[in-house]
N, C-alpha and C positions, 0 to 999 in steps of 0.2 A: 504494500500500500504506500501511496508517493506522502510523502512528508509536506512538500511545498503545498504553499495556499494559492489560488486564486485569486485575482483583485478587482476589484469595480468600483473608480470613482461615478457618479452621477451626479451632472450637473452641479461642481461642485463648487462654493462661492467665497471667498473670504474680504470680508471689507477691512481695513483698517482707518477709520474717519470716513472722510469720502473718498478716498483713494480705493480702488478694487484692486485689488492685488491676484486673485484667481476669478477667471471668470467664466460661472457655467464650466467648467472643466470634467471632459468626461474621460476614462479609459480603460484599456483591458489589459492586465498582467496575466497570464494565461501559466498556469499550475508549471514548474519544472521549467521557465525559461529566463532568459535576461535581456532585459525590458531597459532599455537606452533613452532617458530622456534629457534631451535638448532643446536651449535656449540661452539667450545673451542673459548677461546683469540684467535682474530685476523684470524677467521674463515670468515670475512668478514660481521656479522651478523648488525652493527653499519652501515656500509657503505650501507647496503643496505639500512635499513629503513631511512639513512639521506636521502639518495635521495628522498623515497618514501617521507619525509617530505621538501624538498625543498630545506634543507644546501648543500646538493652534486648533482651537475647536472651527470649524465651518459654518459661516452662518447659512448657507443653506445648501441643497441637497446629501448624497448619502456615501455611504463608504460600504462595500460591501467584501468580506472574507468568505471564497467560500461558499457565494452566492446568500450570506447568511448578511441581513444589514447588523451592525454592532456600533456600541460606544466606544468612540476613541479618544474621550474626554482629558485621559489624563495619560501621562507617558507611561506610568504602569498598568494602567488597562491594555494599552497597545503592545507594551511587555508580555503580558500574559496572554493576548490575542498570536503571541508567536511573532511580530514586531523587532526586529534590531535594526540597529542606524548605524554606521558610520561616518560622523559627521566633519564638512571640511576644517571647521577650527577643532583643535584639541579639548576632548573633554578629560583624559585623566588629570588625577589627581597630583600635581606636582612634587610633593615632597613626599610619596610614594613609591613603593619598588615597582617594578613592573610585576613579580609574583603579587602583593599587597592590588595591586590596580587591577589585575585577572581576578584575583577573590572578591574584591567590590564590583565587579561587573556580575556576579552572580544574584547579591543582593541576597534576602531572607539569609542574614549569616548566622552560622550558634553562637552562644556564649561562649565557648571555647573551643579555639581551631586548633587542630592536630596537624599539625605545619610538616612533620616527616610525611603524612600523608598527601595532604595540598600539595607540597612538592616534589613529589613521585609524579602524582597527575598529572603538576603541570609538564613534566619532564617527556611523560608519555607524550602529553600532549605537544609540546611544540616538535619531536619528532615527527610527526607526522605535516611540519606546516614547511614551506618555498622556504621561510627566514625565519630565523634564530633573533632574539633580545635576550642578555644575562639575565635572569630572574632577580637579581640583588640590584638592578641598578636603577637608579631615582631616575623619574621622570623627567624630572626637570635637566637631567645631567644629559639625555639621551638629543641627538640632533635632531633637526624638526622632522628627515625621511623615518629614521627609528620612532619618530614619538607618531608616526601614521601609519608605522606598521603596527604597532602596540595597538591603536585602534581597532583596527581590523581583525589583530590576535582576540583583542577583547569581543568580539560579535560574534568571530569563529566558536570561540569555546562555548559560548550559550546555545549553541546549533539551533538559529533561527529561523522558522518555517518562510518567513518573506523577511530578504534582508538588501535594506536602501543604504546603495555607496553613493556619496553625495564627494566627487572628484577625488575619488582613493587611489590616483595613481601621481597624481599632481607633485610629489617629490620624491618620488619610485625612479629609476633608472627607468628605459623602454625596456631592458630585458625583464628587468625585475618584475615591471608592470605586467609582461606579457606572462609571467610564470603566476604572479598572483591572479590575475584576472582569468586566468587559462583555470586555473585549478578552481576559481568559484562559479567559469562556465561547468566546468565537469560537476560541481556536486547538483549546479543545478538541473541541468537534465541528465542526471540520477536519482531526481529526485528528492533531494535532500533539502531542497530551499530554492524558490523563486526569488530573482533580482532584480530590484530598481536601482540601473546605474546611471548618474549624473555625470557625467563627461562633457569638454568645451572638442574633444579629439573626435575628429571622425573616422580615425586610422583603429578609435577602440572599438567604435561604433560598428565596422564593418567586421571586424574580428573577433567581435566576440557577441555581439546582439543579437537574438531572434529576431525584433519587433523594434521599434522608435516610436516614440513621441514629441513630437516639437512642440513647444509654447512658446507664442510670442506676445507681449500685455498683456500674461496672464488666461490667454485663449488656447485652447490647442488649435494650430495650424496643419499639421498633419500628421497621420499613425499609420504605419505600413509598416510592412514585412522587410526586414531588410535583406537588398538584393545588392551586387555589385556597382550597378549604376545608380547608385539612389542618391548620390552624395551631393550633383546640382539640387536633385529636389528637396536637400536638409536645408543648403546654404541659401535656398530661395526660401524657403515656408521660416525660417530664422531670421534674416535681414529684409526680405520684403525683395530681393533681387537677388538675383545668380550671384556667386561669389569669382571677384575679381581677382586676379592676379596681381602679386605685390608688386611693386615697381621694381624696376631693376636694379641693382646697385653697380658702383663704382668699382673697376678692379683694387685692391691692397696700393695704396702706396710704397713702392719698391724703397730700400735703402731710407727711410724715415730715421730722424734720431729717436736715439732711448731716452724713453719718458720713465720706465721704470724699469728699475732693476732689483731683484732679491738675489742676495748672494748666502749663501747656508743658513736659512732661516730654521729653527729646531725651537719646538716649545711642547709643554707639557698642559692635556687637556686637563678640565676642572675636576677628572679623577684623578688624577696624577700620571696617566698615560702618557707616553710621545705620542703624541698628533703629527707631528710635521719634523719629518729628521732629515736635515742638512739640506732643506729645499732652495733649490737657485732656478731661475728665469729671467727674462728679459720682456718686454712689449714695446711695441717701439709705436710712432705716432703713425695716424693712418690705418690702423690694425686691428680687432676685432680677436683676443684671445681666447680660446671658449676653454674653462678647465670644466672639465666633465670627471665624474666619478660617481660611487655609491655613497649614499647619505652617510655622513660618522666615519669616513677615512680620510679628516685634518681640512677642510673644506671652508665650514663655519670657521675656524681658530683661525689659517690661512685671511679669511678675511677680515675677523679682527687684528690680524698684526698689519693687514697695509692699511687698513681705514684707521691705526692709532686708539683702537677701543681696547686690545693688550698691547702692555711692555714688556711682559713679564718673557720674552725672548733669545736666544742667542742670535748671533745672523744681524743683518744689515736690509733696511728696505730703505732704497733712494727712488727721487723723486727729481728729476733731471738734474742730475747729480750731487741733491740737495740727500743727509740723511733724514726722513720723515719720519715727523713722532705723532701725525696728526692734530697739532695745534691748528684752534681757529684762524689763526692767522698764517698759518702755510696753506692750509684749506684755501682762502681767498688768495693769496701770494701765487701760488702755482697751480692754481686754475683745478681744485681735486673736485672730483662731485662724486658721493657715494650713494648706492641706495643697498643698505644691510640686510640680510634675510629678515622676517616678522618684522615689519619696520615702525608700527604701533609701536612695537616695545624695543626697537635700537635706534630708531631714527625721530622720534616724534616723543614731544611731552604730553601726555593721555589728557591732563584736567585744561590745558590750554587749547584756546581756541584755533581753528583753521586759520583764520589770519594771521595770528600770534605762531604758528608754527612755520607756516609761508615765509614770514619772514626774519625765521630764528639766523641765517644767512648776513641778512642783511640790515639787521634793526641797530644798529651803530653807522650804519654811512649812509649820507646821502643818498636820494631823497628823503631816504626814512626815519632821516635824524637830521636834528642841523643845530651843532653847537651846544652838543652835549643831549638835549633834548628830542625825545623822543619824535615823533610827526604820525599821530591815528592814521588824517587823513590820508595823508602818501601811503600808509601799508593798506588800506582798505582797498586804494585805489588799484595798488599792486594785486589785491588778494582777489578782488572781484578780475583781473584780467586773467589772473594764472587761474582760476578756477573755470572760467568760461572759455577759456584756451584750453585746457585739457579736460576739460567735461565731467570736473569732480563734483558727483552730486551729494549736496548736501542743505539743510535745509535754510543754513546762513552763516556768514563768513565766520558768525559769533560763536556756533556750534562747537561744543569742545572735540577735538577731530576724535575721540575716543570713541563716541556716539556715532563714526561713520561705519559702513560695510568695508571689510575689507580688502576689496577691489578698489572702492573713494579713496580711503588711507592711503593705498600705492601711485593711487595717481596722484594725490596731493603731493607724497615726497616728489614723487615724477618731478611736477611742475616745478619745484623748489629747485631741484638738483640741474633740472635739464633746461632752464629758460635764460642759463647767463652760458658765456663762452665757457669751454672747457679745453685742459689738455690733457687730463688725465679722466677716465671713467670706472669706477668701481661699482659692480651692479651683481647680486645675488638673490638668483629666482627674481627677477624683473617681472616676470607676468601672470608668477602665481596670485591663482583665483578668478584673472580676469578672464573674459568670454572674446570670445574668437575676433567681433569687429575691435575691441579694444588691444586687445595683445598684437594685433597687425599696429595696430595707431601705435603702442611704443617699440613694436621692432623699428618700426621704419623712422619714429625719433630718433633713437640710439644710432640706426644707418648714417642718418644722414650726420651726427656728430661724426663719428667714425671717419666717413667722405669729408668733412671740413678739415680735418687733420688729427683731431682724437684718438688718445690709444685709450683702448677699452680692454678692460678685465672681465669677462665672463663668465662667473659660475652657475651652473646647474645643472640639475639632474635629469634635465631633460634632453636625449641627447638629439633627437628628431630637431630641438629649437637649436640645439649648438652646431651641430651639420647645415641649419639653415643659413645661420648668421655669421657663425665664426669662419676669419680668412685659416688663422692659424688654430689648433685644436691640441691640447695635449690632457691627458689622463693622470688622477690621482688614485693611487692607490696603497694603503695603510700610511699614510703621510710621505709618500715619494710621489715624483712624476713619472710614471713609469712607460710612458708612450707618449710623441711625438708627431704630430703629422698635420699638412694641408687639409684643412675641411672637407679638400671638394677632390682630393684624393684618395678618400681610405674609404672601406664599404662599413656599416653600420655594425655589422656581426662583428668585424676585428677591434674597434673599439669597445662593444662590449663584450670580446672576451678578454678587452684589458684590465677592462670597469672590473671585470668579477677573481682579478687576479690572475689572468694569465700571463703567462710570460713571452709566447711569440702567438 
């Protein structure tokens, strides 16, 4: 007998003020498959699945399990309805182990836990799953691709009869992604759990979907079976027109001087690990360096030592042949502009407002100051132009940027970082969370810095975007670089079998 449930939204409505966020929304998850829904930011794709998980009640039509209508009033109704989520911001517990954050995901705990056993299970348990997390290691110590698979560890182990991945590949390697996503096609036509997956990728959409659904304002635009040719009619029933082809870029600037150099950089992560041993590179202006790797092999550390957020390093990072310790004023002096992974929480002050973060850069000089004295009006005037430039929705400049989605967040750093000249570019996961028209909007920003003569550092884990973008490409792997190559020379597969530790 199949395990997986059945689903039927009908007509299903959520208002928030006068704003409709779902509108009339109907569909069919059909028992034992994996159900791909698509749409831009604020296509209403979050609002639907909260409801189907119990945070958002529906103001009107129904939800059906099973062909059975049920209450999905509250998230443990929807738990007990057979319900898991994995949701795109981190829900564990921070200052938690990752075993401590598996046994909170079970919920109804005893009064006292038999931990030799717990951890037997869990041991069973993660044998059987694509990737490994220590059991002993705190959340908060774990990089953000590690703190995404713990999520998904967490939903695994509940063996959820319908379970909604809301972008569970977004800081996955593409092999990584293809091994996780592979293995939760297989349970589910096995029967073990039917899938709602939110993806902006239509490379997952084809590979791993039965069915789609697109929503666009909250409406669905279209639901069909997915076939090899479907992917004009995504990019149309999504944006409202066929999807265009990104502009061309510029070749590499040959022979560019060195804008950066790391010469044996070696530092210890915040478990006391090497992260990074004896690492050295060059970027030179004009160039697009893409370091690609697997989440938690010296990545995040690597970019706190050149953005100046750790000192605590051996090794040397210049800055056209300046040594760089990230002071505000080398920042403005030689032209740095970073944007940090989680940038709420590395590049932005949470309780201040969008304007006041706009112009954390530039709130001591002119315009925005004049003789000591601050100037509202000039940074308002700045903030309304960089917000309506880059299309950070938010409901006023006054808004504390903490209150944005965090799509708005990254395009706010965006505008901050990317709207004065630059000589140097430091940018990690640049387009996590954003949807397909807006992650084209800051590839093709970054492009054209790049083409003005910009050396750009690129980390992510996403190697589909670093093959796009990046002139040059080299691979990390347990804190070395351990492959080297032209972008638009090497095939996909050889990079990630460098990603996973190979050696040729």
């Amino acid at each position: 007998m199949s395990h997986a449930l059945s689903l039927q939204t009908l007509e299903l409505t959520k208002r928030f003020g006068n704003f409709v966020a779902l509108d009339k929304a109907s569909l069919t998850v059909q028992p034992g498959t994996v159900h791909a829904l698509l749409g831009e930011n604020g296509a209403g794709k979050s609002t639907l699945v909260k409801c189907l998980a119990g945070y958002h009640q529906a103001d009107e039509g129904a939800i059906l399990l099973d062909n059975r209508e049920l209450d999905l009033s509250t998230p443990a109704l929807a738990r007990d309805a057979g319900i898991g989520m994995v949701y795109q911001h981190f829900t564990a517990v921070p200052g938690m182990t990752v075993a401590e954050n598996l046994l909170l995901a079970r919920g109804h705990l005893p009064a006292r836990i038999d931990w030799p056993s717990v951890r037997r299970e869990f041991g069973d348990f993660m044998a059987t799953m694509p990737f490994q997390l220590p059991l002993d290691a705190r959340a908060d110590e774990l990089a953000a691709g590690e703190r995404q698979k713990l999520e998904i560890l967490k939903q695994l182990f509940l063996k959820p009869r319908l379970l909604i991945l809301d972008e569970p590949s977004s800081v996955l390697t593409p092999d990584e992604a293809d091994e996780v996503l592979g293995l939760l096609a297989d349970r589910a036509h096995q029967g073990h759990t039917s899938i709602i997956l939110i993806t902006h990728k239509f490379r997952e959409v084809l590979g791993f979907a039965d069915d789609v659904t697109v929503l666009r304002h909250g409406a669905v635009k279209l639901q069909a079976a997915v076939h090899p040719a479907i992917e004009e009619d995504l990019a149309h029933a999504m944006m409202g027109e066929a999807r265009k082809a990104g502009a061309q870029r510029q070749p590499a600037v040959k022979g560019g001087a060195t804008v950066l150099k790391v010469q044996g950089l070696s530092v210890l992560n915040d478990r006391g690990r090497l992260a990074l041993d004896d690492l050295s590179f060059e970027v030179r202006a004009g160039e697009i360096v893409g370091i690609a790797g697997v989440a938690g092999n010296g990545q995040r550390e690597l970019m706190q030592c050149l953005t100046g957020a750790r000192h605590d390093f051996t090794g040397r990072v210049e800055v056209a042949g300046e040594t760089f310790t990230g002071s505000r004023s080398q920042y403005q002096r030689l032209k740095v502009r970073s944007l940090p992974e989680e940038p709420l929480r590395n590049a932005c002050v949470g309780s201040m407002s969008v304007s006041e973060n706009l112009s954390l850069r530039l709130f001591d000089q002119a315009p925005l100051a004049r003789q000591g004295w601050l100037m509202p009006g000039a940074s308002a005037v700045m903030a309304r132009q960089l917000i309506d430039g880059f299309r950070v929705k938010t409901r006023s400049a006054q808004s504390a940027i903490r209150e944005l989605s965090g799509g708005n967040v990254q395009r706010a750093v965006l505008a901050r970082e990317l709207h004065q000249p630059a000589n140097l570019l430091l940018v990690h996961n640049p387009v996590f969370g954003l949807d397909f028209a807006a992650t084209a909007e800051i590839h093709s920003r970054i492009a054209a810095m790049r083409d003005q003569g910009c050396a750009v550092v690129w980390i992510s884990e996403d190697l589909d975007e670093l093959l796009l973008m990046a002139d040059r490409l080299v691979v990390m792997s347990e804190g070395h670089l351990v492959f080297e190559t032209m972008a638009d020379q090497v095939e996909r597969k050889t990079v990630g079998r460098f990603m996973a530790g190979g050696t040729s």
